[in-house]
N, C-alpha and C positions, 0 to 999 in steps of 0.2 A: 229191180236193183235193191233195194230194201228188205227183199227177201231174203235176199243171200247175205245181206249184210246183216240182219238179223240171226240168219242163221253161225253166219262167222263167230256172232259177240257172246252165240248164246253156247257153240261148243268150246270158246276161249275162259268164258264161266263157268261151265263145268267141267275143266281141267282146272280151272285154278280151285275148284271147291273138293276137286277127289285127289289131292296132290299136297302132301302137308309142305315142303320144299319150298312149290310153286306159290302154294297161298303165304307162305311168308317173304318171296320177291315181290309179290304181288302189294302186300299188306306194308312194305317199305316204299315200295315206287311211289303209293297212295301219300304217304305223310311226306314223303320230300316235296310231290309235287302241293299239295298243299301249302307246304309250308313257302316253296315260289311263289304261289298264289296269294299266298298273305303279303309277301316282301313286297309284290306289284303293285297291290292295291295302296300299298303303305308309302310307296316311292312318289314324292312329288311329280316325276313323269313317268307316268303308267305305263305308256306305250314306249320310253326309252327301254324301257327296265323290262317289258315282256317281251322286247326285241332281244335283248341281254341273255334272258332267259331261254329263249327259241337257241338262238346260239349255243349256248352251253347244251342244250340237248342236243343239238347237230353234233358237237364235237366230243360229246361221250359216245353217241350213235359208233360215229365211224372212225371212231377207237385212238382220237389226237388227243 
């Protein structure tokens, strides 16, 4: 199982690194999601606010 999944992450890699397009969706997803990252840790309830967080990714997912 880890092979393949290996394999998945590393041709996901190098499409985002031969793809100037892809590396700049790529290089956006990176700083929002961080910057989630930072709000959670920052939020008096971590686990309210990365439950929060889960959510909003579900609902840009499937386009609500």
């Amino acid at each position: 199982m880890s092979f393949l999944l290996r394999n998945l992450l590393r041709q996901a890699a190098q499409k985002i690194a031969s793809d100037p397009v892809v590396r700049d969706k790529a290089a956006k997803v990176a700083r929002a999601t961080a910057k989630e990252a930072g709000n959670i840790a920052r939020n008096e309830d971590p686990s309210r606010a990365a439950g929060r967080a889960f959510k909003r990714a579900l609902n840009r997912f499937s386009g609500n």
